[in-house]
C-alpha positions in Angstrom: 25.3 128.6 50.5 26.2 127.4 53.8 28.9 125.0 54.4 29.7 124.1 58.0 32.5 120.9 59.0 31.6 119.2 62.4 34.0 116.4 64.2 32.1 113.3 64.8 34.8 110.7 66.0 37.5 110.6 64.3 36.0 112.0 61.0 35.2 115.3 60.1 32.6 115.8 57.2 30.0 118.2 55.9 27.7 117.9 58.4 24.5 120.4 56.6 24.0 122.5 54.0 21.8 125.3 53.3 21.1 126.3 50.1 18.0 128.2 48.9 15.7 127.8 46.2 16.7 129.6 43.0 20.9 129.7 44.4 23.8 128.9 42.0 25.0 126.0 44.1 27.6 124.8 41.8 28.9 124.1 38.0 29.0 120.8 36.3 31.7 120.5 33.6 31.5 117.1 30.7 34.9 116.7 29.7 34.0 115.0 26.5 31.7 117.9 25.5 34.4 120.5 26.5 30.4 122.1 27.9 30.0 123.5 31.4 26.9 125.1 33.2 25.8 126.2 36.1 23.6 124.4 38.6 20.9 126.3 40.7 18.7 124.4 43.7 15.3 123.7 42.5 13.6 122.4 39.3 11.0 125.3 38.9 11.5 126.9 35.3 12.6 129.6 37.3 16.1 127.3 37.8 15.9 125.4 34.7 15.7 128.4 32.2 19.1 130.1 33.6 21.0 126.1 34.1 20.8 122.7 35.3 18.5 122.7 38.0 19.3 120.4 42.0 16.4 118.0 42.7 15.5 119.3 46.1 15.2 116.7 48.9 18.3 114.9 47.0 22.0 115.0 48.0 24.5 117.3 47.3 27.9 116.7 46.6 30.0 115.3 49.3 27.1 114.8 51.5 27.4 110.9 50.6 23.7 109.3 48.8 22.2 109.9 45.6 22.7 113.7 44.0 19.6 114.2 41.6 20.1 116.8 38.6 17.9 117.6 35.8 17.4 120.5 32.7 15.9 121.0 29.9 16.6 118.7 26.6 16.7 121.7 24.1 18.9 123.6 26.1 21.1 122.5 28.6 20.9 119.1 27.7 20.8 119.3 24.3 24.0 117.3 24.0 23.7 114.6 26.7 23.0 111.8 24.2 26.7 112.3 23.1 28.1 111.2 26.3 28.3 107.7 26.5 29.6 104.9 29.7 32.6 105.1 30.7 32.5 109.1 30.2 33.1 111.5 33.2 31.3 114.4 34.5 32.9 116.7 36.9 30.8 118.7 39.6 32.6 122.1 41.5 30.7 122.3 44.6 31.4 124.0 48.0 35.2 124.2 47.2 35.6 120.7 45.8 35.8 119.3 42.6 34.2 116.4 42.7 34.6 113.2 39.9 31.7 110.6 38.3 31.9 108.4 36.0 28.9 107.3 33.7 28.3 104.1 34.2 24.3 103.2 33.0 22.2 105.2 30.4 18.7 104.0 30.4 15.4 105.4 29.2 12.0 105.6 31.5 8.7 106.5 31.5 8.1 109.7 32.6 6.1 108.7 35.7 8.9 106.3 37.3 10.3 107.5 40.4 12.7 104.9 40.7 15.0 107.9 39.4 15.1 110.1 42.7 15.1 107.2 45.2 18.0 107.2 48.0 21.3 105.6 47.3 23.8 103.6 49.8 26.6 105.5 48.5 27.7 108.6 46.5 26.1 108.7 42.8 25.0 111.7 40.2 22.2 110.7 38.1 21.0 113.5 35.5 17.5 113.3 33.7 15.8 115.2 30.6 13.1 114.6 29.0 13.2 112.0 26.1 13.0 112.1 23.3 15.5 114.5 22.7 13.8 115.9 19.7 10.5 115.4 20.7 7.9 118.5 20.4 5.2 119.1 23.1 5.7 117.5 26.7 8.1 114.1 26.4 6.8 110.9 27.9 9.6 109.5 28.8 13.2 110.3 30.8 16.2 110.0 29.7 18.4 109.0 32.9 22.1 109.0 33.2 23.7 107.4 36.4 27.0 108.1 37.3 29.3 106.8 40.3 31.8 108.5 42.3 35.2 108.0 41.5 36.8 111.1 43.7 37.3 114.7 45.0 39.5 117.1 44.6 40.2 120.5 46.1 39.8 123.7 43.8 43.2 125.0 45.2 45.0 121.7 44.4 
């Protein structure tokens, strides 16, 4: 992973980064769960049997928009539906450590892309299939959205 800072006025932010399909990108942590796992870029079962798997073409931390993340219900997930609003899931990411807070659990069909679209501002949503305990392929989602509440730096 490539991180590179670039001075546009007065502000300097991530300007791009480059990640490849199938990298370790990252780790998100759920506090209430004491649980952490890694994240890998991609959703391929490739990504989603070693972790939690980055929705390519959505944001990544810091980058500002709508961070898309998604695994499998009988494994990575397989606690999710013990977090609840209010809850906080923490993602390290490019030397940050970066703060969300649950604030909307909802259920879709499995079709509705509604899920990935862009966002105004900073926001984590995680999906799995649904029902949890469900055999065969699910047909629906189980969506969690989270906003951004703050970042801090691994060192501090």
């Amino acid at each position: 992973m490539e991180l590179r800072d670039v001075e546009e006025g007065n502000r300097n932010e991530v300007a791009s980064v480059t990640v490849e399909k199938g990298e370790e990108i990252g780790e998100v942590f759920f506090p209430d769960l004491e649980v952490g796992m890694p994240v890998f870029h991609g959703v391929s079962e490739e990504e989603l049997v070693k972790g939690i798997g980055h929705v390519p073409g959505t944001r990544l931390p810091g980058e500002g928009g709508h961070i898309v993340l998604s695994g499998h219900r009988d494994t990575v997930f397989r606690r999710l539906e013990e977090l609840e609003v209010g809850d906080k899931i923490v993602l390290w990411f490019g030397g940050g450590v970066y703060t969300y807070k649950i604030g909307r659990i909802r259920i879709v069909d499995k079709e509705d892309t509604s899920v990935v679209v862009p966002r105004p501002r900073e926001m984590l949503t995680i999906t799995t299939c649904f029902p949890f305990r469900f055999i065969g392929s699910a047909p629906e989602r189980y969506v969690m959205e989270a906003e951004f509440i703050g970042r801090d730096d691994e060192s501090g």
